[in-house]
C-alpha positions as CSV (number, residue, x, y, z in Angstrom):
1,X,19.7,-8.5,-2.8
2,X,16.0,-7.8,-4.5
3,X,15.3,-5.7,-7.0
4,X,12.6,-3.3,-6.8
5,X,11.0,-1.1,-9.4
6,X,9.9,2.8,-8.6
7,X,6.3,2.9,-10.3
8,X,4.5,6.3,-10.4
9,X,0.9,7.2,-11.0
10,X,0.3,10.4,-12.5
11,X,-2.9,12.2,-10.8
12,X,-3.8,14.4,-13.3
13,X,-4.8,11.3,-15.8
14,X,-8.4,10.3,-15.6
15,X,-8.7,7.8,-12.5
16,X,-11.7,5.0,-12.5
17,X,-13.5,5.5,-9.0
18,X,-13.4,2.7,-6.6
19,X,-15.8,-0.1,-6.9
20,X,-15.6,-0.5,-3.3
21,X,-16.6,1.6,-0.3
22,X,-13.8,2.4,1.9
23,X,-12.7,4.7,4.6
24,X,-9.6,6.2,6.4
25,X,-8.2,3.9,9.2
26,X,-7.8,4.7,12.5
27,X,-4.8,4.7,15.1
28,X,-6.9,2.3,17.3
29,X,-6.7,-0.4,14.4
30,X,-2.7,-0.7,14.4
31,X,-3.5,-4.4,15.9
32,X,-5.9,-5.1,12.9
33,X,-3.9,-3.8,10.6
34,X,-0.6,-5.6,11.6
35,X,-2.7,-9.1,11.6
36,X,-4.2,-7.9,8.2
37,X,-0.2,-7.0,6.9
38,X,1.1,-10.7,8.0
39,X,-1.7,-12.4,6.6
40,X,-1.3,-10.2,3.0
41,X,2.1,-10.9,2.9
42,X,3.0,-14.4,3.9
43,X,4.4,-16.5,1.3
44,X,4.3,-13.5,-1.2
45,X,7.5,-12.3,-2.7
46,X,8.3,-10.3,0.4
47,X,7.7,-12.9,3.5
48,X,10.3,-12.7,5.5
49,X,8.9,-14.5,7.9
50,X,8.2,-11.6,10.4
51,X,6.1,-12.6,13.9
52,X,3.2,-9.9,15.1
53,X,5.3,-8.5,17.1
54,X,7.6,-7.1,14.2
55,X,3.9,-6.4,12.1
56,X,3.2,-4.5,15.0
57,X,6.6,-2.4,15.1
58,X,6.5,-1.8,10.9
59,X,3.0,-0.7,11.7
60,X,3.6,2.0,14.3
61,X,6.6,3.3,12.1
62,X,4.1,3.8,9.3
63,X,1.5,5.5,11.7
64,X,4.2,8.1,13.3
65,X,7.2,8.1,11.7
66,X,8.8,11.1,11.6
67,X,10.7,10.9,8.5
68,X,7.9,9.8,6.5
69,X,5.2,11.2,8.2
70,X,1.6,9.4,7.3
71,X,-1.0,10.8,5.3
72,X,-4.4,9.6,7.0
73,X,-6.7,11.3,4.4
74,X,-5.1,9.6,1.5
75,X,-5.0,6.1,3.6
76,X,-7.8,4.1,3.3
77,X,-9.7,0.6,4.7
78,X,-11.8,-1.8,3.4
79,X,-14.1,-3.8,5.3
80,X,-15.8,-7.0,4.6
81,X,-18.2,-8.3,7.0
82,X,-16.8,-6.0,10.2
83,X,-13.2,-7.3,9.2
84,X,-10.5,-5.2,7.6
85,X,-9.8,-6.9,4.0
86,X,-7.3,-4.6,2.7
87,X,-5.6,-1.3,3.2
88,X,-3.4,0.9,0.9
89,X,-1.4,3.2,3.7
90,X,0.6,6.4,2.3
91,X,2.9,8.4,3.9
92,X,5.0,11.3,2.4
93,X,8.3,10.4,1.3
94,X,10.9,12.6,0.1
95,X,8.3,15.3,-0.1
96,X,5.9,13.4,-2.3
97,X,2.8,10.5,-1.7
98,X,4.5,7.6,-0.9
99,X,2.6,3.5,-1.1
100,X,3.7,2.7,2.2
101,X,1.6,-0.5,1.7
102,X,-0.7,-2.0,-0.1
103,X,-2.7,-5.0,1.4
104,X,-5.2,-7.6,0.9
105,X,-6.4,-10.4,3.3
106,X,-6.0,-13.5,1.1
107,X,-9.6,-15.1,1.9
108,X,-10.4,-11.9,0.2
109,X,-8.0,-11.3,-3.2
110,X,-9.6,-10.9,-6.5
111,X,-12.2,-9.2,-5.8
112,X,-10.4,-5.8,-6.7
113,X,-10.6,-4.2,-3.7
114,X,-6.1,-3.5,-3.1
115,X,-7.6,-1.8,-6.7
116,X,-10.4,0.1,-4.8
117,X,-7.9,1.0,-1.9
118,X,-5.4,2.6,-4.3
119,X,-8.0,4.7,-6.4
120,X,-9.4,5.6,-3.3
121,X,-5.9,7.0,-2.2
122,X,-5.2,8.2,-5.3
123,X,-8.7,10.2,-6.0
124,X,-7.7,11.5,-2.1
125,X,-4.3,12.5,-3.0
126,X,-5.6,14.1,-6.3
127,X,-8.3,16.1,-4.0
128,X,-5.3,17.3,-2.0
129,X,-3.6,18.3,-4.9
130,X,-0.9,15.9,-5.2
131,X,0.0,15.6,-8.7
132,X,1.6,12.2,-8.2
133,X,1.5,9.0,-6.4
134,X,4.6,6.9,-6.0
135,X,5.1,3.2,-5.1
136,X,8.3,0.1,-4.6
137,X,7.1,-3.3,-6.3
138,X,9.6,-5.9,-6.2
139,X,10.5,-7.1,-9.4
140,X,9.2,-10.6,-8.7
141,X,5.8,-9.6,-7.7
142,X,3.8,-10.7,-10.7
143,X,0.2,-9.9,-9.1
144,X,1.1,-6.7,-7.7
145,X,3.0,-5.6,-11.1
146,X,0.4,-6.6,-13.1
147,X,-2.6,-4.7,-10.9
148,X,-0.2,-1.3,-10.2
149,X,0.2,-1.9,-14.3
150,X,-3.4,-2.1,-14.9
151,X,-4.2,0.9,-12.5
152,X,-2.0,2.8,-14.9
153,X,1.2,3.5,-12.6
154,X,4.5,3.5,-14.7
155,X,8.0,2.1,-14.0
156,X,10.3,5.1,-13.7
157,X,13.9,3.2,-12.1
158,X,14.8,0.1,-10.3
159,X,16.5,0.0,-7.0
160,X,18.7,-2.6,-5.6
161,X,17.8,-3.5,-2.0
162,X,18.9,-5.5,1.0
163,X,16.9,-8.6,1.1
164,X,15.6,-7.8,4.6
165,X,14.8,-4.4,3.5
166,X,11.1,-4.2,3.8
167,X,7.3,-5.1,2.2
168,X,6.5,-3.5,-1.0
């Protein structure tokens, strides 16, 4: 069993901009983006060990899931040199903006651009009216805790979760 903890961002605060272009993705990029998830999540707190195939299946759930349908205008890309870096993918969950996944390619971490991809979802979302933005961080993630910290989301609960339940 993990734990995970429910942060929220409240939209109506004053959000920094992005220091880093980025744009919405597109359905052609599943491929890219399922290479970019296994590569932003191995050996982190969530590896499970999945193959491409399976980063391919949790990447077409995200893209057209029903239950949690996906919010392209609020989901954003980052590209460095022609090659997707990082990603922050929202979908609505439970009626509200859902982290889906947030993702940086390792040859590319601290450089602040997972920070860039969440303002630039969160200034999206904020556009759209959303008045808050919601995210799971398992407990053990110290990176991602301390940069969903910094960005100013706040631990409402904590969840207990299957082990195989997931990246977040």
């Amino acid at each position: 069993m993990k734990s995970r903890y429910v942060m929220q961002l409240d939209l109506r605060s004053q959000l920094a901009q992005p220091a880093h272009a980025a744009r919405n993705p597109r359905l052609e990029e599943r491929e890219p983006l399922a290479h970019l998830m296994l590569a932003a999540y191995r050996g982190a707190a969530d590896d499970e060990g999945e193959t491409i195939t399976e980063a391919l299946q949790e990447v077409d759930s995200v893209l057209v899931s029903a239950d949690r349908p996906f919010i392209t205008a609020a989901s954003f890309v980052i590209e460095v040199d022609a090659t997707l870096a990082s990603a922050s993918l929202i979908s609505l969950f439970r009626g509200a903006p859902l982290v889906t996944h947030i993702m940086t390619h390792p040859h590319y971490k601290r450089r602040g651009l997972a920070a860039s991809a969440i303002l630039s979802s969160a200034n999206a979302l904020r556009e759209q009216g959303w008045n808050s933005l919601s995210l799971y961080v398992t407990d053990s993630n110290a990176p991602a805790l301390a940069l969903y910290r910094k960005l100013g989301f706040q631990t409402t609960s904590t969840v207990t979760v299957p082990a195989a339940a997931g990246n977040g």
